[in-house]
Structure formats: C-alpha cells, structure tokens
Steps between C-alpha positions, in 0.01 A plus 500: 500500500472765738626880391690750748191688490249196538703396840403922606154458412289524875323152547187660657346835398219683643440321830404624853383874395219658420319465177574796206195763579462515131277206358341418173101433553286290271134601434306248409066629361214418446133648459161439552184598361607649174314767316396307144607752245468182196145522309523150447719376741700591878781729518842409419692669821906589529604698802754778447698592810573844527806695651512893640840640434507877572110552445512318151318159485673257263446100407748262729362175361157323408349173516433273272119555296280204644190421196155557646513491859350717715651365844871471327828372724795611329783295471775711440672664823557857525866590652611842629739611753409561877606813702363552841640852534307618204129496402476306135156646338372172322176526252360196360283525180269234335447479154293340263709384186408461128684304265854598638663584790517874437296692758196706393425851522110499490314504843306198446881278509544644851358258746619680814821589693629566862759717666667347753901467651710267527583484871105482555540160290777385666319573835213346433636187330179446284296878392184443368337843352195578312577624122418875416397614179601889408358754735505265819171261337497165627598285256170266580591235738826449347818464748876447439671278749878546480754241739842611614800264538875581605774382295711500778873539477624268732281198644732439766796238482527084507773299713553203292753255542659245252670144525645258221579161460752260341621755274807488243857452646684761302816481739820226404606481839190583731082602478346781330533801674124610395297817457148609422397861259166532455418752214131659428436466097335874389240594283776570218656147533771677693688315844527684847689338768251487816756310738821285510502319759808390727817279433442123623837351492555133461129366471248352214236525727518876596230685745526861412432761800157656465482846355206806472425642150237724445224379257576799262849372487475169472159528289356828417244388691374256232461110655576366177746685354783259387805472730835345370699339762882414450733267700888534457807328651728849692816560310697737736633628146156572364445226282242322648406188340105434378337239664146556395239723519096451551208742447145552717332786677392652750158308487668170448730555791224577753271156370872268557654661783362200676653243268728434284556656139747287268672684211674392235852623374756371240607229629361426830205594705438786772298394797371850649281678764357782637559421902274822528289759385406836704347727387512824701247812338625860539194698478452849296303782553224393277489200670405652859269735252325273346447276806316749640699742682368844548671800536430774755584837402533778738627840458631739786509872384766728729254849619812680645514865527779470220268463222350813535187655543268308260276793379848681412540373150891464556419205805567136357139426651333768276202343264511673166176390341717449187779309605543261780793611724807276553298297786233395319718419190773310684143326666300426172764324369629294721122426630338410154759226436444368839136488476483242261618236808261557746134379413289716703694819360509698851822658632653612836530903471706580830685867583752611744647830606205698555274641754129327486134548609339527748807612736756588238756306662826345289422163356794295313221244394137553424219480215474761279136376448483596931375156533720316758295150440526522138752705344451279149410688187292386192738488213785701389234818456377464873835524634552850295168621597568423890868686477314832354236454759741485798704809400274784616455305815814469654813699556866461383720437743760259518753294619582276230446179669432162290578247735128504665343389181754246383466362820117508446521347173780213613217411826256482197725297304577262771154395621342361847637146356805377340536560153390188337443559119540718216175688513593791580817804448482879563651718321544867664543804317657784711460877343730757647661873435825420744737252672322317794597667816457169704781343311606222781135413538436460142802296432416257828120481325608442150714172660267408691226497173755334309375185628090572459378477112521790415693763295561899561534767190618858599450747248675841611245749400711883402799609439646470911846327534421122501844360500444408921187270329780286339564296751156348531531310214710236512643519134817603625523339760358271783227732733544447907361623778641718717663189690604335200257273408490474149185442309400156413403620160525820249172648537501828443514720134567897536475726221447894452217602328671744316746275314136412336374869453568466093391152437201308527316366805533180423921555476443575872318188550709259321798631685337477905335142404743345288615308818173430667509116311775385619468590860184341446650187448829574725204474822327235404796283415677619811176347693453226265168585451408412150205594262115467695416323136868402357417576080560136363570612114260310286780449197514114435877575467557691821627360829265456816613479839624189639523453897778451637 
C-alpha cells in the first residue's frame, strides 16, 4: 500500500545533468621484477598506499601479502576520493613480509617505493614507474604498474517500459484499475521506491507509459542488484488491493526485453515485458580524462603601470629571492595542479599591458618568452623563469585590456576545423592588479568563448577595489554581452588573491578550479561529444553501454 510520502517520492532522480565532479577511483597493482629479499625462497610483497595530509605521510590502505612472487598482481582494489581542484600526493611502498602482516622496519623489507599524484594516475589511466630504493637507487629492474578506474556517480539513465497480461480482476463491478512500483533492494535488506508508474483504469492487460530512471536510482549502478516489482489494483481511498508482485534485475531485464518473462503470483500468473531498454550515458570528468583528453594551460599575467615599478620592493611584480610575490603564488598553484593533464608539460605564458622590444610599443597580447611562434614554456618552472626574464625588458604601461587574449585563446580553442572530439580543453589563467578597462569587449569575448572548450580563472592580484570584477562571473547571475546575449555557459571563476593571503596555496587552488569538471562535461555534453576512449568499467557487476 502506498504511503502519503511514497506517492511524493520523485520517480526519476539524477537524469539529464552533469555527473558529481567528485568520484571515488579504484587502483588496482601490480609489480614486476621483484628484488628477492628470501634466502631460500622469493619475496612475499604487500603494497602500502600512502597519503600526504599537511606534509605528514600516513597509511590509507594495503594490499593483500601475495607468498613468493616476484611479478605479484594484487587483488584487492585500492579506493580513495578524487578532487581535480587539488593535487593528492600519493606514495606507494613495497614490502617484503615475514610471518605476519605487520610491516618491517629493517632496510632489507623495503623493496622500493614511488611518489607520484593522483591526478597524474587518473590522467594517465595506467602509470607504470620504476621502484626506488632510499636515496633515489634503482630498485634493480623492478617497476610498479598501478591502473586507475572511476567509480562514477551516475552512468547515465534507462527508458524502460512495462506491459502485463491477464492479471487478477480485483473489481465487483468492472477490471482492475492496475499499477506498477518498482523498488531497488539495498545492501542492508532495506526497500527504495525507484518508480510508480501510472494509473491504467479498467484493463488486465495494461501497457504502462515508458519512463527514464537513472542507473544509480534504479540500481546503484550494479546489473544485478535485486529489484522488487509490485502490481496493485488503484483505490481512490488508498487502499489499493495486492495483485502480485515479481522480482528480476537490471541484467535480466536487458536479456528479455525481447520476449516474454512469466511470473508467478498467489493465485494467478503475470505475463510481463520490457517493450524497451535505453540506455543513455552521462559522462564525468574522469571519463573525458581518462579517455584521453588533455588539458592546455595558459596563463596571461597583467604588466600595467599599476603594479608598480618592479625593482621597488612595494610593486606586486617585485621578485624577493625569498618569497614569491602574489603573481607567482596565485600562478604556481593554479599551474602545478593543471600540469598533471597535459602530457608534454609545456604551457602558454602570454602578457598584456605593457610596452615591448624592439619598438616599445603597447601590446595587450604577447610572449613573455619574446617568442611570437612559440610562446609555450617547459613546465610549471619555465613559465616562472620566462616572467622574471621579461621584467627588465619591458615597460609598465597599461590599459587594462583582456579581451585580446581571450579572444586569442577562444581562436585557439576553436580550431581551423569543427570541433569533433574530446581531445582537447584550455584552461586560461588571467593575473591582474585592477578591473579590466575594456569591460564591453571582455564581456562580448567571454560569450563568445563560452561556446569553445575552454574555461577562464581571474585571480585579482592586490588590494584594488574588485567589486566591478563581479559581474564576470556568472554566479550571480547570467553574463551578456553588451547587446544582451547571454553566455551559453558559466565559464568564468574570479577571486582576489588576497582573500587567500593567510591560507595555503592550494586553498587558492581548490577554490578557482573547483568548477573546471563540470564545465568540462557541461561542453562536451552540450556538443555530444563523448569520451575519445569511453572507460568501460571492468567490474563483472557494473553496467556497460547499450546502443540505443
């Protein structure tokens, strides 16, 4: 019998939006090519997995001990949470155990460890690294392969439709006025109502209107979890009468939705059907990740006259050799998580508002490395070397004008050729000390990027009066241009630097990148581009992806 709150509980959950940006990955490891600690026989190996929290290393889980084996596949998974917008320090250790499962302390039970992170994993799908012993030795030949796999949130959503036949006549003076719940059996033996379907009034042979559920409603994403399916006769005063009920799953109903499945109930017999299965996949962040798309990072740095004179120690562009100044902070941060996306590690290091060689004229978009056909950067440490290389060599001057280089970036963005898969997104860091002075050319850019992949981060760099910087990101509201054309997505994060000044750089980055996944996904699903190499999860219980 259905409850007040049963006939308010929302048939379909989760459908149509973008998957959670937070995931759970599974890392699955093996080694080869052991060091042989035994005297008189091979190593026994476990793998701890270690976690950085606040410069401390501590255990997050272990595999199981497999008996002599030098080349050793370990069957137990290791899970941790994903975070794109921070950088998860990972170290993986191999030990050789004696007699119990307690690690050792002496040198001879290490047999070699690597540092790595998580979103380098992640990016690379399958990271195979050579072991180290202490003080950087090679560990021999020996090498740790570790595979990544998303536990994703939300596979994306069935249609499925249902149909009965010759059930019981409950009524005196007519037909059963049927109706279908279907309810997903938990882990803890407990119900949850997935979907109640429409009154049929009059009819023993109903055909129920097809209906979306999302697999982590109607499943938890598990083919074979049990579902229990319920057919009543509508009682307008609540007290529907039981005519039978039937269980299967998710598996079952994709192998019969062809033919006919006949269950049996009290006293007579249910003839049902799936008319149709669709399965539609909403893709996540990790998916497009782990298919293989890179991320381009580029970084525009504002040389306005505003900042001050950089050998004056009070300019925001001044290099004390003992602290980085708020540029190079706000740009480290950001950069370093960002680097773990893009394979061949170099970066786009533009600048704008300054006067440049040879003829010291204004530029609003050049290479601070002065090279116009390649203004790429090796690494994270390139980039900081090429900004305090190009400060003695130009002049502050100004305006504040962004538009040129989101413009530049969007062009990049865009291609010769329409887009045609997930290979590729940009994400473009923007440094400056003030509000934009091209304000109506900035917000016509930004709409017009909105539909390139790509993503802009503004970090307001000193202590000027941002509040005019508001209304670039679309938080609080919907962005336009200045003839109203909204954008087609949010794509733009502003923060000031100096709500960071106290806390840690990676608060800064956490905050500017938090939303980088999910207009990740909001482009590509907008296109309906999916995944270069779609992850197919190799779990015997979870779902693949069925045509439609």
């Amino acid at each position: 019998m259905m409850s007040d709150s049963q006939e308010a509980t929302s048939p379909v959950a989760g459908i149509g939006g973008p998957a959670a940006c937070v995931s759970k990955v599974e890392l699955r490891v093996s080694c080869k090519s052991l060091l042989d600690r035994d005297t008189l026989n091979k190593s026994d190996p476990c793998v701890m997995l270690m976690v950085q929290n606040q410069g401390q290393w501590t255990e997050l889980d272990r595999t199981e001990v497999i008996k002599s084996n030098l080349n050793p596949v370990f069957a137990k998974v290791l899970m941790l949470d994903y975070y794109f917008e921070e950088v998860q320090k990972l170290r993986f250790e191999v030990y050789d155990i004696h007699g119990t499962h307690s690690i050792g302390t002496r040198d001879d039970d290490f047999l070699g460890g690597v540092e790595c992170t998580l979103g380098q994993i992640v990016a690379q799908k399958k990271m195979v690294k050579p072991l180290l012993l202490k003080y950087g030795k090679y560990a021999g030949k020996s090498t740790i392969t570790i595979h990544a796999e998303e536990i994703s949130g939300n596979n994306g959503y069935v249609k499925l439709s249902f149909c009965a036949k010759k059930l019981d006549d409950k009524d005196l003076f007519s037909k059963s006025d049927p109706f279908l719940e279907i309810y997903r059996i938990n882990d803890d033996g407990t119900e949850q109502l997935v979907h109640r379907t429409e009154v049929i009034k009059n009819n023993l042979n109903p055909v129920w209107e097809p209906f979306k559920v999302s697999l982590i409603s109607l499943c938890s994403c598990d083919d074979e979890r049990k579902l229990k399916c319920l057919v009543w006769d509508y009682d307008s005063r609540g007290k529907h009468d039981f005519i039978g009920e039937f269980y299967t799953n998710f598996k079952e109903m994709q192998k019969i939705s062809l033919g006919n499945k006949v269950s049996s109930v009290r006293h007579s017999v249910i003839h049902w059907r799936l008319i149709s299965v669709i399965l539609h996949r909403v893709y996540s962040f990790l998916d497009y990740i782990m298919g293989g798309c890179q991320i381009h990072f580029t970084v525009a740095i504002d040389f306005t006259a505003s900042n001050g004179d950089p050998r004056n120690s009070c300019s925001l562009h001044y290099i004390n050799p003992y602290q980085p100044n708020e540029y190079l902070k706000a740009l480290i941060a950001v950069g370093e998580i960002c680097q773990d996306y893009d394979s061949d590690k170099r970066f786009s290091a533009l600048g704008f508002g300054a006067r440049i060689p040879p003829n010291y004229e204004v530029s609003h978009d050049f290479a601070i490395n002065f090279n116009p056909e390649d203004d790429e950067c090796e690494e994270i440490q390139g980039v900081v070397e090429a900004y305090q290389n190009c400060l003695p060599k130009i002049q502050l001057y100004g305006p504040t004008n962004v538009a040129p280089i989101i413009n530049r970036i969007a062009k990049l963005a865009a291609g010769k050729e329409p887009i045609k898969d997930a290979s590729l997104y940009h994400i473009l860091l923007i440094l400056t000390d003030g509000v934009v002075t091209d304000m109506a050319d900035t917000r016509e850019a930004i709409v017009r990027a909105s539909y390139q992949p790509m993503s802009i981060i503004i970090v307001g760099v000193g202590n000027a009066d941002f509040t005019d910087m508001q209304i670039l990101d679309g938080d609080d509201g919907v962005l336009r241009s200045p003839k109203g054309e909204p954008v087609l997505r949010d794509i733009v994060q502003f923060v000031p630097f100096r709500d960071f000044k106290t806390a840690s750089p990676a608060a800064l980055a956490k905050c500017v990148l938090a939303e980088v996944p999910k207009q990740v996904v909001e482009y590509f699903s907008h296109k309906a581009i999916p995944p270069i190499n779609p992850v197919l999860n190799s779990n015997p219980n979870s779902i693949a992806n069925t045509p439609e």
